[in-house]
N, C-alpha and C positions, 0 to 999 in steps of 0.2 A: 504494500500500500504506500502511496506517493503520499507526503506530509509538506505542508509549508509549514516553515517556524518564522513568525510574526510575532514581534514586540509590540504589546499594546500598554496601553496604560486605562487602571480601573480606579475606577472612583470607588476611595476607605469603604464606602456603606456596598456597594456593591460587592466588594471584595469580603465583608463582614458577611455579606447574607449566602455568598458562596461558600463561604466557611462551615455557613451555620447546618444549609444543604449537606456538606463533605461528611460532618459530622452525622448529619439523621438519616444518611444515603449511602453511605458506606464506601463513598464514590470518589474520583479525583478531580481537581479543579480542572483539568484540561476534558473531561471528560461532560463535565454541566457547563464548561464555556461552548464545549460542540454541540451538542442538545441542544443551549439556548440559539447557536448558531443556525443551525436546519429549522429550529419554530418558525425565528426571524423570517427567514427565507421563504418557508411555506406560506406564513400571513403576506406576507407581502408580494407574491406570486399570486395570491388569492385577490388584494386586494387590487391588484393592475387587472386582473382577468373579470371582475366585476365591475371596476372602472370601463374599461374597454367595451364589456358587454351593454352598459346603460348607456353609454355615447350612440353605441351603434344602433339601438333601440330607439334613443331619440331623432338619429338620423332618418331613421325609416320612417318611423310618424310622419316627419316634415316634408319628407320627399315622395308622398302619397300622391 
């Protein structure tokens, strides 16, 4: 499996509640930063493709 390694910088409180996660999860911080990585992605592919579908819906009203 191909990995990028990227430096990012987390803000204390988010870094706090990743902790807090690590601890009731049993899990690694690299492990609920790729999790929260792929939600991101998925909400957001979702919300273009409902964008996209209401435009197009409105177009078609208009151009009846």
């Amino acid at each position: 499996m191909n990995t990028h390694n990227y430096l990012v910088r987390v803000k204390d409180e988010h870094w706090e509640d990743i902790q807090r996660v690590m601890t009731l999860d049993n899990s690694s911080a690299n492990v609920i930063i790729n999790e929260g990585i792929r939600l991101v992605v998925k909400e957001k592919l979702q919300q273009m493709s409902t964008l996209r579908k209401n435009r197009n819906g409105l177009q078609n009203m208009v151009s009846v």
